[in-house]
C-alpha positions as CSV (number, residue, x, y, z in Angstrom):
1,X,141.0,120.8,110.1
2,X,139.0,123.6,111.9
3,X,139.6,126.9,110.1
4,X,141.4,129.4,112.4
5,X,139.3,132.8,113.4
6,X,140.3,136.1,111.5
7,X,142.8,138.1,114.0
8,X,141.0,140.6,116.2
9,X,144.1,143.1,115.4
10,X,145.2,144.9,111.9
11,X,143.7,147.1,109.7
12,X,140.2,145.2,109.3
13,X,139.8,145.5,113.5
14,X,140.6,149.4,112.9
15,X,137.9,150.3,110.5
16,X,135.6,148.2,112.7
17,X,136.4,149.6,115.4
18,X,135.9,153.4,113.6
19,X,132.4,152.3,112.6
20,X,131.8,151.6,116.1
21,X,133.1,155.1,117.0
22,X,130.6,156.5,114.7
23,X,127.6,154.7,115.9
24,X,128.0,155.7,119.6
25,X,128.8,160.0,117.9
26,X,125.8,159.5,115.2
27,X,123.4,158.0,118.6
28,X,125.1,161.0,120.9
29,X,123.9,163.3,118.5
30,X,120.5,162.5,117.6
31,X,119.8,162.4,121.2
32,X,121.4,166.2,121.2
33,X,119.4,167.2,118.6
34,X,116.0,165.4,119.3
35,X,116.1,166.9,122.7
36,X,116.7,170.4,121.4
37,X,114.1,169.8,118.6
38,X,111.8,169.0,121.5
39,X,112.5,171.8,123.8
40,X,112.0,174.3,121.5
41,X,107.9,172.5,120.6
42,X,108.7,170.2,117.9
43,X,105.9,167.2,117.6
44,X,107.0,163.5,117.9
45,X,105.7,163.8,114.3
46,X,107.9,166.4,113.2
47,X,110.7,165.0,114.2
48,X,110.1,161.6,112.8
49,X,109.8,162.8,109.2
50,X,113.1,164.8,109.9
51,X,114.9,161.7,110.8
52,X,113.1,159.4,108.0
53,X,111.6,157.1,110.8
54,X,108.0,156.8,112.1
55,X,106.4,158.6,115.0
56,X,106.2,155.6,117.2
57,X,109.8,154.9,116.2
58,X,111.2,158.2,117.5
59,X,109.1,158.0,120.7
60,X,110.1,154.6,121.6
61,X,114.0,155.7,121.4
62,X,113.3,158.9,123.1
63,X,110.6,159.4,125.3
64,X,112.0,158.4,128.5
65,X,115.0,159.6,128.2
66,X,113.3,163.2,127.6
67,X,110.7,162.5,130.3
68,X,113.3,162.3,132.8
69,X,115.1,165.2,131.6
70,X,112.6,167.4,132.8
71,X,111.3,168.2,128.6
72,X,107.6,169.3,128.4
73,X,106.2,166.8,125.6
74,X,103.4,167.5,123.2
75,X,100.7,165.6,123.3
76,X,99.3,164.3,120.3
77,X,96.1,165.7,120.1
78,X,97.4,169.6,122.0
């Protein structure tokens, strides 16, 4: 007999669905707060060590998205 798939309803589809929530407002607002970070002549660096991740890390997530917002970026070596 094939066991049957947990409902997608109830209580456990709630909390899943509130972790999701989170996610998507914890991504929202580092991309708020990076940007501002950056703005104001924070180094892909700084804001790494901030965020407990590596340089490249933050870049890789962020860059474009800045790049096309218009945001001066620092250059490594400025």
């Amino acid at each position: 007999m094939t066991p049957k798939p947990p409902e997608s309803t109830g209580p456990e589809a709630d909390d899943l669905a509130a972790v999701v929530a989170l996610r998507e407002l914890a991504d929202r607002l580092e991309d708020a707060a990076v940007e501002r970070a950056m703005r104001t002549g924070w180094s892909w660096s700084q804001v790494a060590e901030a965020l407990g991740v590596t340089r490249q890390a933050v870049h890789k997530k962020h860059h474009r998205r800045l790049e096309l917002a218009g945001i001066e970026l620092r250059r490594r070596n400025a």
